[in-house]
C-alpha positions as CSV (number, residue, x, y, z in Angstrom):
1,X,0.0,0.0,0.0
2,X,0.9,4.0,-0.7
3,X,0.5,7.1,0.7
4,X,-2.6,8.5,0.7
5,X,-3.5,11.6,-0.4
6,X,-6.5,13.9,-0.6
7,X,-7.8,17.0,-2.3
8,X,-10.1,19.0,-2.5
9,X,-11.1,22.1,-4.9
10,X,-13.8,24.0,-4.1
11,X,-15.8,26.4,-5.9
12,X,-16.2,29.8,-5.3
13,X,-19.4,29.5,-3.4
14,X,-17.5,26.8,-0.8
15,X,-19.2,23.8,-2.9
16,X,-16.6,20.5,-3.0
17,X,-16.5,20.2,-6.6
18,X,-13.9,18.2,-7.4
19,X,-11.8,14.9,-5.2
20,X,-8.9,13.8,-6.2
21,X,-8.2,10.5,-4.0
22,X,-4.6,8.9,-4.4
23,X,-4.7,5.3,-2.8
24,X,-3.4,2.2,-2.6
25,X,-2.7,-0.1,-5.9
26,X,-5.7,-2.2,-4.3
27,X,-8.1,-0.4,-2.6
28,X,-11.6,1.3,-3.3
29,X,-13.3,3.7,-1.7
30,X,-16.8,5.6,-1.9
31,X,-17.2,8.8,-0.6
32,X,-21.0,10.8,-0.2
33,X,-19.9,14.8,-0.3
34,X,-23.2,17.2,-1.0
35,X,-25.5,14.2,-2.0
36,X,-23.1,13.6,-4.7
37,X,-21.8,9.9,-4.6
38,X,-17.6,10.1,-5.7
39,X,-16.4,6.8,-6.5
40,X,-13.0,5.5,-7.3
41,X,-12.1,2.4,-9.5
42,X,-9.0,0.4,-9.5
43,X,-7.1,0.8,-12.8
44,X,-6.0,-2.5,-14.1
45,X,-2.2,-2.8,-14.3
46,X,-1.1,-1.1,-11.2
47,X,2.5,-1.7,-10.0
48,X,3.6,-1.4,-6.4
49,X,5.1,1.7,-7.4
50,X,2.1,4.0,-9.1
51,X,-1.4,4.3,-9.1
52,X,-3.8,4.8,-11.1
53,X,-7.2,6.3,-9.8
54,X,-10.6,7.1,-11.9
55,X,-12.7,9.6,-10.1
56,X,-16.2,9.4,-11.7
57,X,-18.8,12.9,-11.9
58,X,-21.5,14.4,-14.1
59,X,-18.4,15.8,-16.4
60,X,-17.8,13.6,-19.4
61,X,-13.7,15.4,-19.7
62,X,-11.1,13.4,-17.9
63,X,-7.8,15.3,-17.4
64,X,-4.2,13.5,-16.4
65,X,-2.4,14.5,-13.7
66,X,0.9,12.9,-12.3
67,X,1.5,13.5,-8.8
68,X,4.9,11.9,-7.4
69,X,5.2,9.2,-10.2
70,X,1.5,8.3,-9.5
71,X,-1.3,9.0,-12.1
72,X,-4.7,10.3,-11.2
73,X,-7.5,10.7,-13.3
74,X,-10.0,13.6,-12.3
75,X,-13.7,13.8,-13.6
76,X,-14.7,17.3,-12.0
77,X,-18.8,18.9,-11.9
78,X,-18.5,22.8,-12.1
79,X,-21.1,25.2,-11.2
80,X,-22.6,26.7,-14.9
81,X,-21.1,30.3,-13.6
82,X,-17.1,28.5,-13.6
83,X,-15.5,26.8,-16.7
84,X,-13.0,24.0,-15.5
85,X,-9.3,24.9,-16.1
86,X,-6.9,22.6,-18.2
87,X,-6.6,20.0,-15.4
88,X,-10.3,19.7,-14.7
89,X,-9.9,21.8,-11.5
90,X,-13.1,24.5,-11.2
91,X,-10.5,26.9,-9.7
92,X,-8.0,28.3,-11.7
93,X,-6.0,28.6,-8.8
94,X,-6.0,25.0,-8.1
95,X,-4.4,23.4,-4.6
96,X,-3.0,21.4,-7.7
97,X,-0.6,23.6,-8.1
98,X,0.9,22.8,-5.1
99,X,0.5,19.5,-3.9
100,X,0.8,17.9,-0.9
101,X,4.2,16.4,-0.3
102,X,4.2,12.4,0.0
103,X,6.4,9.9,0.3
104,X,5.8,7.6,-2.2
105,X,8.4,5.3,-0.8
106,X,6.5,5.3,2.1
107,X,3.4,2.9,3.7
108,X,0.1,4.3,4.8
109,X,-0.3,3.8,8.8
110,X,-0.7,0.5,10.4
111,X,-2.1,0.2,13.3
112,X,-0.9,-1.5,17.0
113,X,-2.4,-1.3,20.3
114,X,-0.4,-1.2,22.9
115,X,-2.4,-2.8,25.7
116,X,-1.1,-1.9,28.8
117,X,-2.1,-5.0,31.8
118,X,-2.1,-3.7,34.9
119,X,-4.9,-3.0,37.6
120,X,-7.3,-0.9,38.8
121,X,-5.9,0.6,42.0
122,X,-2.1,1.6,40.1
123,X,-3.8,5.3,39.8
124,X,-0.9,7.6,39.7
125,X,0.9,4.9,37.5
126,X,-1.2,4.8,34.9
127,X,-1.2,8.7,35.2
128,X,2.4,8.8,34.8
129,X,2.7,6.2,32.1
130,X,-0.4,8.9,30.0
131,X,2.6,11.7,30.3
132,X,5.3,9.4,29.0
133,X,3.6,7.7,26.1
134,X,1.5,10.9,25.0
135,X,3.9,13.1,24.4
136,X,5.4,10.0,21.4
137,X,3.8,10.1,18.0
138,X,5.2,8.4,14.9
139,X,3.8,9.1,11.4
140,X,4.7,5.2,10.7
141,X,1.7,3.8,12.5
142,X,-1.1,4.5,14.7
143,X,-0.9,3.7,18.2
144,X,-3.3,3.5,20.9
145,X,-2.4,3.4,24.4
146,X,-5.6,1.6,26.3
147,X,-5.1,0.2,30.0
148,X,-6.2,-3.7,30.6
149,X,-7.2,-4.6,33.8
150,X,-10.2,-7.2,35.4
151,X,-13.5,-5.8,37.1
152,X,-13.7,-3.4,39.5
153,X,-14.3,-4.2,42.9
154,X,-14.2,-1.4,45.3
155,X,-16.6,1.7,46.1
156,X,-13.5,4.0,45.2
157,X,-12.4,2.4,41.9
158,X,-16.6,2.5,40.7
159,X,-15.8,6.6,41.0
160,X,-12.8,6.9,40.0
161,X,-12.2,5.1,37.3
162,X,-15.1,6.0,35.6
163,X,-13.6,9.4,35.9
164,X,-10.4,8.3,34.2
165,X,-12.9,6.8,31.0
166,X,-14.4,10.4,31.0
167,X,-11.6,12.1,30.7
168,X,-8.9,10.1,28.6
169,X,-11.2,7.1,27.2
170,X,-8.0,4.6,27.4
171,X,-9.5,1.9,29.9
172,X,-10.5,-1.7,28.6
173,X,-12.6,-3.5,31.7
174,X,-12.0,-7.6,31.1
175,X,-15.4,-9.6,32.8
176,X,-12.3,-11.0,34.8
177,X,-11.0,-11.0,38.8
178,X,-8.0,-9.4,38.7
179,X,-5.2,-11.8,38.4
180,X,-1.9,-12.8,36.6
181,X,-1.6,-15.8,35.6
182,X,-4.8,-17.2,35.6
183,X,-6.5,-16.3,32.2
184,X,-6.2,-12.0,32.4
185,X,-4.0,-12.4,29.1
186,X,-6.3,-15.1,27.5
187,X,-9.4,-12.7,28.7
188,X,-7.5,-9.8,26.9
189,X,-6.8,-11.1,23.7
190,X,-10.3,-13.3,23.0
191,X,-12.6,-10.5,24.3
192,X,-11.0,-7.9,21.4
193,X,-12.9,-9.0,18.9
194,X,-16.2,-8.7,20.2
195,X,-15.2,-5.4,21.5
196,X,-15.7,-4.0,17.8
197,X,-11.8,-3.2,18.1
198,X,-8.9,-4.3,14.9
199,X,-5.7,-3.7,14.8
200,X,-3.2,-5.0,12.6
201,X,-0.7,-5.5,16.0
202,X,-2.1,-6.1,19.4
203,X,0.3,-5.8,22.2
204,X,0.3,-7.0,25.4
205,X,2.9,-4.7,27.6
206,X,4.0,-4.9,31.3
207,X,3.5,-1.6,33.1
208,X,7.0,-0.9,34.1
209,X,8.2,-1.3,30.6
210,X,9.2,2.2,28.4
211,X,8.2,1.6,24.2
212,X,9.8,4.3,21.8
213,X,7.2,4.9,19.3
214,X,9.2,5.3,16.3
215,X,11.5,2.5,16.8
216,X,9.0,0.1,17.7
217,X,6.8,1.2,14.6
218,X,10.1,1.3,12.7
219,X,10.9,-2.8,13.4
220,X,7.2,-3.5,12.7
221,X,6.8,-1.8,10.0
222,X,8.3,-4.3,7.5
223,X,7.0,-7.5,9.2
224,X,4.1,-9.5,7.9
225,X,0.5,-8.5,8.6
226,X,-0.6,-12.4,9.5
227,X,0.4,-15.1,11.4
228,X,2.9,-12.8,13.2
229,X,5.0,-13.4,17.1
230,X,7.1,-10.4,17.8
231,X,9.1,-10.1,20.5
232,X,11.6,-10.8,23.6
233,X,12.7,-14.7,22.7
234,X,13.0,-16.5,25.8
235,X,15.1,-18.1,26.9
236,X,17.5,-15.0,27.3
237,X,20.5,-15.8,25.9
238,X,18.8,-17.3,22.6
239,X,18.3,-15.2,19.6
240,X,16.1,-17.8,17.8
241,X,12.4,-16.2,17.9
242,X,11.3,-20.6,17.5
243,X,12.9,-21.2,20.5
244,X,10.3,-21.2,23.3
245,X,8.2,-17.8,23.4
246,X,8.1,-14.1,23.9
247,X,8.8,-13.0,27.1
248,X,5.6,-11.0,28.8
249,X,7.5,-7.9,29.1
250,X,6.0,-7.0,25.9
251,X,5.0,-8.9,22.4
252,X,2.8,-8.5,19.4
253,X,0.4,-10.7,17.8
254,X,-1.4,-9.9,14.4
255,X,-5.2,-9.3,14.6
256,X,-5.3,-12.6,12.7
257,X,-3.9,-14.5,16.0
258,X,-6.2,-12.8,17.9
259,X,-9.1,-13.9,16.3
260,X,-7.8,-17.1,16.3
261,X,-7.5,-16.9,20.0
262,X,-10.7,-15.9,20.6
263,X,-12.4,-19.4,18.6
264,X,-9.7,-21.7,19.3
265,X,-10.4,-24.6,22.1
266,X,-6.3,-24.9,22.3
267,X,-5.9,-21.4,23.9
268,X,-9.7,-21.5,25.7
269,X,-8.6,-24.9,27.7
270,X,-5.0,-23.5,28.5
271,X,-6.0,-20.2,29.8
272,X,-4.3,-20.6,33.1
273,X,-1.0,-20.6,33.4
274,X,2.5,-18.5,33.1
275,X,0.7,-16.1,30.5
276,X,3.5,-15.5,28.3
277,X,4.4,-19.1,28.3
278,X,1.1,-20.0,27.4
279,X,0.8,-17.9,24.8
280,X,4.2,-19.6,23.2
281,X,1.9,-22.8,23.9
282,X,-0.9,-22.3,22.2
283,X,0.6,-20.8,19.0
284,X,3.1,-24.3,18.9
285,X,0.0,-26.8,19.6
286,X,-2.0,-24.7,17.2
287,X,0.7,-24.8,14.5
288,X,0.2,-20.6,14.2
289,X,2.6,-17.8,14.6
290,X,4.8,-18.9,11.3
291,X,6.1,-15.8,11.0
292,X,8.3,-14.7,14.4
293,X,10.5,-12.2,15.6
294,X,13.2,-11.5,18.4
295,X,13.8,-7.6,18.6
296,X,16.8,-8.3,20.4
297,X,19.3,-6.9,21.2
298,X,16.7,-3.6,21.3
299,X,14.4,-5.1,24.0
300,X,16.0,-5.8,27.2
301,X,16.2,-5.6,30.6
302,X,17.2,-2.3,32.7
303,X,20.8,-2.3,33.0
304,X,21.5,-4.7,36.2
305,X,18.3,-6.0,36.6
306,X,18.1,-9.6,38.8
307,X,18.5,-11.6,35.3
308,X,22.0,-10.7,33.9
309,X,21.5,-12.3,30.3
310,X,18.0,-10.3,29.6
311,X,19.7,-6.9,30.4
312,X,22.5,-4.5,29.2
313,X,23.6,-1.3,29.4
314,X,21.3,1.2,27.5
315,X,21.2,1.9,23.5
316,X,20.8,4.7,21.3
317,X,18.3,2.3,18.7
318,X,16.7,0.8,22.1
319,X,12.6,-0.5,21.0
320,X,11.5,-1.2,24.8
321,X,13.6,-1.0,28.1
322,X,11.8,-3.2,30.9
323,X,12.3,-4.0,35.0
324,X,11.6,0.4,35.3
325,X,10.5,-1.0,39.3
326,X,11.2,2.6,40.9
327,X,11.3,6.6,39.7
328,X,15.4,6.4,39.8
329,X,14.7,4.0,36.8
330,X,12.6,5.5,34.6
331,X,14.6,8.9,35.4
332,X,17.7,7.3,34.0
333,X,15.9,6.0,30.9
334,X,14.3,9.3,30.3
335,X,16.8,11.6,30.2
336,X,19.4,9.4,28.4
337,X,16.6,9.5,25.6
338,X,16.1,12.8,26.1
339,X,12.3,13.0,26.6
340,X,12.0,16.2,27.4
341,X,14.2,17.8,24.9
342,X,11.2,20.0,23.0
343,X,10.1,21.3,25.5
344,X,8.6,25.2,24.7
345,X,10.4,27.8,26.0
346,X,8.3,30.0,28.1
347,X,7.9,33.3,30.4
348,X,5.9,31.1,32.8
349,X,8.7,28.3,34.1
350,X,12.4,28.3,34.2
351,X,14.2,25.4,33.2
C-alpha cells in the first residue's frame, strides 16, 4: 500500500467540486460529499510503485495529472457560472498547483495497540505512564495506548475510574477477577474481537516497561501482517524467535492470531497458566505464529536488573527498556533519551 493523499477544490461558493483520492494499488473507496456519490475504481495494471485512480462525476472530460510518479484521473462537476481549467480543476488557482508532499516510498499507517495490563488501583501509574507515552507520536503507524485490567471491585475504583474513561477514554474493563496468571492475558486477547476493536498489532505490555514509538513502529513496520510473534525470545541468551516464546514484558500478535485466540479450544482450555508461556503454547500446539521475531538486542532488561543475560547497558536504537520497578529508573531512561528535549520555552517556568 501508498500514501494517501486527498484533495479537495472547491468552488467559489464553498461547494466541493472536485476529489482527487490517491490510494493504494488495491483499494476502493466511496465517498458521499453534497449528495453527490464520488467513486473511485481500480485501474488495471497497477505496479507497487504507481497508481492509477478514476474519479467518476457528471463531467464527461477526464484530465491526467501525475503526482509523485502516481497517475490520477480527475472527472470534475463545475457550477454553470465556472469553466473548468486545463486539469479539470473549477479553480483556476487549483491546490494542484501545489501539492501535498508524500512519500511515495513510504506505507500508509498501520495500526498496534499497545495494551497496557495492569490493575485498577495503580492510579498515579497509569497517570504517569499517560505523560510518557502521550507526548510520542510516529507518522509510521497508529498507536493507541488503552489500559487492561479485570472488574472493578471497590466503592472507590466504581468513581474513579469511571472518571479516568471520562476524561482520557484509554481503559478496557476484562469480565475477569483481577489476576496474573490465571486467564487475564487469555481474557484480553479473546474479548478484542467482540469489543468492535482491529488492529493490525495487538500488544500485550508490562507496566513498568518504556516503548519508543518510532522504533517500535520502525521494526514492525516491514513484518508480515498475519500469522505474526514479535518479541523478547525466551530463553534470554537465545536469539532464535522458535525457540520457546516471547517473554511478557512485551510482544505482538497480528489481529489474525487474535481472532484465532478468541475461537480456538487450544488457547480457551490452557487459559491458566504462566501467561506468556502459554501464549508460546498455544501458537506451537496450534501450529500458528509462522512468521516470528526477536527484537533483540533492542528489547531488554534495565541495565543490572536480577536476570543478567536479559539486560544490558542502555542503547541509542533501544525499541523497549523493561524491569523500570522505581522513579530512579525511569529517570535514568528518560533523560538518556532525552524525553524532554522540545520542550517550549516559556515566560511562565524556568528550566
Amino acid at each position: 500500500m501508498r500514501a494517501g493523499v486527498l484533495f479537495l477544490a472547491l468552488a467559489l461558493t464553498g461547494l466541493v467540486v472536485c476529489v482527487i483520492i490517491f490510494m493504494n494499488s488495491t483499494g476502493f473507496k466511496e465517498i458521499l460529499l453534497s449528495n453527490t456519490t464520488w467513486a473511485t475504481e481500480q485501474h488495471s495494471g497497477i505496479t507497487d510503485s504507481s497508481s492509477i485512480i478514476v474519479v467518476k462525476s457528471d463531467n464527461e472530460s477526464l484530465s491526467n495529472i501525475n503526482v509523485r510518479g502516481a497517475q490520477i484521473f480527475i472527472n470534475c462537476t463545475c457550477p454553470a457560472y465556472v469553466e473548468p481549467n486545463k486539469t479539470g480543476d473549477c479553480s483556476h488557482e487549483s491546490e494542484l498547483s501545489s501539492p501535498v508532499e508524500t512519500r511515495p516510498d513510504q506505507d500508509p499507517p498501520f495500526s498496534i495497540l499497545l495494551g497496557v495490563l495492569t490493575r485498577a488501583d495503580l492510579y498515579e501509574r497509569r497517570h504517569f505512564l499517560r505523560m510518557v507515552y502521550g507526548i510520542q507520536s510516529t507518522p509510521l503507524a497508529r498507536i493507541d495506548l488503552k489500559f487492561v485490567f479485570c472488574s472493578l471491585y471497590k466503592d472507590d475504583q466504581r468513581i474513579l475510574v469511571p472518571l479516568e474513561i471520562m476524561r482520557y477514554n484509554d481503559i478496557i474493563i476484562l469480565d475477569c477477577e483481577e489476576n496474573m496468571n490465571n486467564g487475564k492475558s487469555y481474557t484480553y486477547f479473546s474479548s478484542l474481537p467482540a469489543m468492535g476493536l482491529r488492529y493490525d498489532y495487538v500488544m500485550k505490555v508490562d507496566d513498568d516497561i518504556y516503548f519508543r514509538y518510532d522504533k517500535l513502529a520502525e521494526s514492525l513496520r516491514p513484518l508480515p501482517r498475519q500469522d505474526t510473534y514479535y518479541g523478547f525470545v525466551i530463553p534470554c541468551d537465545s536469539q532464535d524467535p522458535f525457540r520457546e516464546y516471547m517473554a511478557g514484558m512485551g510482544y505482538a500478535l497480528s489481529w489474525d492470531l487474535v481472532e484465532w485466540i478468541q475461537s480456538s479450544p487450544i488457547a480457551k482450555n490452557k487459559s491458566e497458566g504462566t501467561e506468556d508461556m502459554m501464549v508460546g503454547i498455544w501458537l506451537n500446539e496450534g501450529n500458528r505464529g509462522k512468521n516470528r521475531f526477536n527484537a533483540k538486542p533492542a528489547m531488554y532488561n534495565f541495565p543490572g536488573s536480577d536476570i543478567p543475560a536479559c539486560a544490558h547497558d542502555l542503547v541509542p536504537d533501544t525499541i523497549a527498556v523493561h524491569k523500570l520497578k522505581d522513579r530512579e529508573r525511569w529517570f535514568q531512561v528518560l533523560k538518556y533519551f532525552n524525553v524532554t528535549s522540545a520542550v517550549n520555552q516559556s515566560k511562565l517556568y524556568h528550566l
